[in-house]
Structure formats: structure tokens, C-alpha cells
C-alpha positions, 0 to 999 in steps of 0.5 A: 114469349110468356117465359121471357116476359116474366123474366125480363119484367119481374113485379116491382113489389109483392105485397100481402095484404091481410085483412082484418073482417071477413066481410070486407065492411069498412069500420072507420074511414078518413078525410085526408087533405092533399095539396101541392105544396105541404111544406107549411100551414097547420098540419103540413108535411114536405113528404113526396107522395101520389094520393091516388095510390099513397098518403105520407103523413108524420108524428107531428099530424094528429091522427097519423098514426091513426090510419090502419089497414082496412080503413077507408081513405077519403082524399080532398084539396079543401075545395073537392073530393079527389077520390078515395080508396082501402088502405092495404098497408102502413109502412113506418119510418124516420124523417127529419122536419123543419118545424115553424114556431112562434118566435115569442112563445115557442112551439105550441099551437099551430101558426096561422099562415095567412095568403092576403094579409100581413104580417104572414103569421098569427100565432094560435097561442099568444096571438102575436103577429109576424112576417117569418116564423122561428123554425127548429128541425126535429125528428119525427116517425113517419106514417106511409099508406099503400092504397092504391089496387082499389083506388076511385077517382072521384075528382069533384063529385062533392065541395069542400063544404059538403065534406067537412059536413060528413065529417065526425067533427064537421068544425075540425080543421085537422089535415087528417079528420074522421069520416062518417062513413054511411054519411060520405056514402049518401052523399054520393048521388050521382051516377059516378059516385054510386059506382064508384062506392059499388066498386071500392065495397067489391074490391074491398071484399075480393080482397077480405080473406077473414082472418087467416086467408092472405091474398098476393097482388102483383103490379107490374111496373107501368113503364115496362108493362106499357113497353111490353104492350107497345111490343104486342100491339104496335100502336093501336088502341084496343078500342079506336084503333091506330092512335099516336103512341104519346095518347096510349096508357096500359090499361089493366084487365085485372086490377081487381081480380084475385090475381097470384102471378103477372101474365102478358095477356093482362093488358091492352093499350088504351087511349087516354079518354077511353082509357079512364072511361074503362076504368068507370064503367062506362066502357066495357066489352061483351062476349062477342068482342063487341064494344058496349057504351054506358048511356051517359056517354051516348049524347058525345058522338065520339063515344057514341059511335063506339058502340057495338064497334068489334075490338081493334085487337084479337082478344085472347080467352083469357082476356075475354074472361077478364073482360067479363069479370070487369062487366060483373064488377060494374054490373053492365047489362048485356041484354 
């Protein structure tokens, strides 16, 4: 079976990550700006992009070409953090954009786009006002960060306010500011925020290897992976048993390990809530194949309740090693 699976889901992508300090310390970070729609505004991109796993930005975005590999990436939507991650690679390429300009002075500084008043537009330059902007196409490089193995979702543990105050330059109002580091870190008071900066430092060093090491990750793609575990599984989920298969997720048990090679038993099915949960912490599983449930969840009955629950699922050795390596990572007291 093991064989066969390999060969019907081959990995979408082997990347090789090669970083540049042995220690796996994060020298410089970035407060990058995603929003629904970018087409527009000062900085704006129209590229398609999933911020939890990458960020597409162009020549015309200062800073751009700025983000290197091993830089902290730190995501927000002007009103909160949504999370944040290493990147591992930069891809480059070529783009064609439509760039708005003041129809009296021509390009310049950025337009003001202005939501609740008119007209629409103020030009930076020459202060003149209008309803619909002159636009040109130009051709620009565009810049595509892959950071999504250590990615944390922080959705809302800090204000848009708080995270311009960490910022480098707290007045700057570029898409893509630099970050204070040590200061974004403090910020981050709560129970989350401090795990979650524990896990992106561990996963940031697993995948240090000094200058000459180079590391191989395999990801699977999620669609066929969930396919294979609903084959294996039917419909239960690992932790609460029978669950409608619209509810279920593929749930990793590797994602931050030294992993080389795919293998079928690197997955459970997960119910959605339980399956974000895991991935924080706040869910993990002992030895004994027993369920163990952080604090923070036990005043929610349903949470509650799962604790000291045995597994829905036979778990394999494997899968008990990499149950233990998710205990260590989050440092889960078993005692």
C-alpha cells in the first residue's frame, strides 16, 4: 500500500531550503500588508496570493525586493496581525500593471485613494483632486515569498495600532515596513502569541542547517492527501470520532519535522475546530494514545471532555513518534 500511494500522490513541489546562519536567529523581520482587494491604494498589487503560505509584491512596492530568505515575515490587514512566518524562498518573475497616475502631473508620488470623500483621488504631488485617475500599463519584476512550513496564525493578537508602534519607522505608510524584531516579540503577551513565537524560533532552527547543510521538505498535495486519509479512515476524526466528511481536514503530524520523504502514515483526519487547536498546542496526544487538553480550553465542556479521551483511530509507531516530536515542539507537560 505504501508503494502505491507513493506512486499515485507524488509531492507537488521539492523545495531546498538553504539558510544562511547557523543558529537559525532571525536578523531582520517585515510587517507586510494584505488585503482583499489590492488593485489599488498606495503600494497596491493585483497579484493572487494566499498570505499564510506566500506574499506577491512588484518593483513598483518599495522594499520589494528587500525580503530575503530567512527574513521574518509578519502579515496584518491595517487593522490586525494575522500571523506570521520564515520565508524559505523568493521566487522572481515578470508582470504587466496597471498604474494609476495624476492626470495633471503624471506619475509621481502615491494617490490618495479616499473611501468617504470626493472626488476620489488626491494627488500627493500637486495636490489636485479628482474622481478617475490616468492610468498607464508598465512592466514590472515581481517578487513571490514561500513561507508557508512554519507559518503561525496569530489572527488578532495585536491592533494595527500596536504594530505600526513596532515598526522601524512607526509613521511609515509603506505595504511593506521593517519590523523590530525584539519589539514585535514583547508585544506578544498572551498564551498564544508566546507559543506561537517558541514554535516559529524551533521550526526556524530545525531548518537552519549552517551554511553548507541543505534541507529537503516534501508537502504533499492537500486535496490528494485528504483523499488518501479519507480512504484510511472513512470518516472519523482522530480525536472525536464519526464526523460528517464535509467537517474533516488532513492534519499533518510532520509538518515541522526534518522530513526527506512522503509517508502514508503522516496524517490523521481532524475536525475542523480540533484540527486548528492541534496545530497550537493546545491539543496534543501522550504515549498511551491518550488525549491531552491544554488548560485554556478546559472551562468549554466540548474540549473539556476530550481530555484523557484514548484516540478514535489505532495509531501506528510511527505516528506515536511524531505525536511525541508535536509534544516536544510545544512543550506539553505530561506529568
Amino acid at each position: 500500500m505504501a508503494n502505491e500511494f507513493r506512486a499515485a500522490y507524488e509531492p507537488l513541489q521539492l523545495v531546498d531550503i538553504v539558510w544562511p546562519s547557523a543558529t537559525g536567529a532571525i536578523s531582520r523581520a517585515w510587517l507586510v500588508l494584505a488585503k482583499s482587494d489590492q488593485s489599488g491604494g498606495r503600494g497596491g498589487h493585483a497579484y493572487d496570493d494566499d498570505p499564510s503560505s506566500q506574499y506577491v509584491s512588484d518593483s513598483q512596492v518599495p522594499n520589494s525586493r528587500n525580503i530575503g530568505v530567512g527574513d521574518a515575515l509578519v502579515v496584518w490587514d491595517q487593522k490586525r496581525l494575522l500571523g506570521a512566518s520564515v520565508v524559505e524562498r523568493v521566487e522572481t518573475g515578470f508582470a504587466r500593471k496597471e498604474l494609476k497616475k495624476c492626470p495633471y502631473c503624471g506619475p509621481g508620488r502615491s494617490l490618495d485613494e479616499r473611501i468617504k470623500l470626493k472626488p476620489r483621488y488626491k494627488c500627493g504631488q500637486c495636490k489636485n483632486e479628482f474622481e478617475e485617475p490616468a492610468t498607464e500599463m508598465i512592466d514590472v519584476k515581481t517578487y513571490r515569498t514561500h513561507h508557508g512550513e512554519a507559518w503561525i496564525d496569530l489572527a488578532g493578537e495585536l491592533s494595527g495600532e500596536m504594530l505600526r508602534s513596532v515598526c522601524r519607522s512607526p509613521k511609515s505608510q509603506l505595504s511593506i515596513r521593517e519590523l523590530d524584531w525584539p519589539a514585535f516579540n514583547a508585544a506578544l503577551t498572551t498564551d498564544l502569541g508566546q507559543r506561537g513565537m517558541r514554535v516559529l524560533r524551533s521550526v526556524s532552527v530545525q531548518l537552519s542547517g549552517g551554511f553548507t547543510e541543505r534541507i529537503t521538505r516534501v508537502r504533499l498535495g492537500q486535496p490528494a492527501f485528504r483523499a488518501h486519509l479519507m480512504d484510511r479512515y472513512a470518516s472519523n476524526c482522530a480525536f472525536s470520532g464519526d464526523m460528517p466528511h464535509e467537517v474533516l481536514e488532513a492534519a499533518h503530524l510532520y509538518s515541522y519535522a526534518k522530513v526527506g520523504d512522503h509517508h502514508d502514515e503522516g496524517g490523521i483526519l481532524l475536525r475542523r475546530d480540533l484540527h486548528r487547536l492541534f496545530d497550537l498546542g493546545k491539543i496534543a496526544v501522550l504515549d498511551n494514545s491518550r488525549i491531552s487538553v491544554h488548560n485554556s480550553l478546559r472551562p468549554y465542556p466540548l474540549y473539556n471532555e476530550l481530555d484523557g479521551q484514548r484516540l478514535k483511530i489505532e495509531s501506528t509507531v510511527k505516528q506515536r513518534s511524531w505525536f511525541g516530536a508535536h509534544r516536544d515542539m510545544w512543550h506539553v507537560d505530561v506529568a
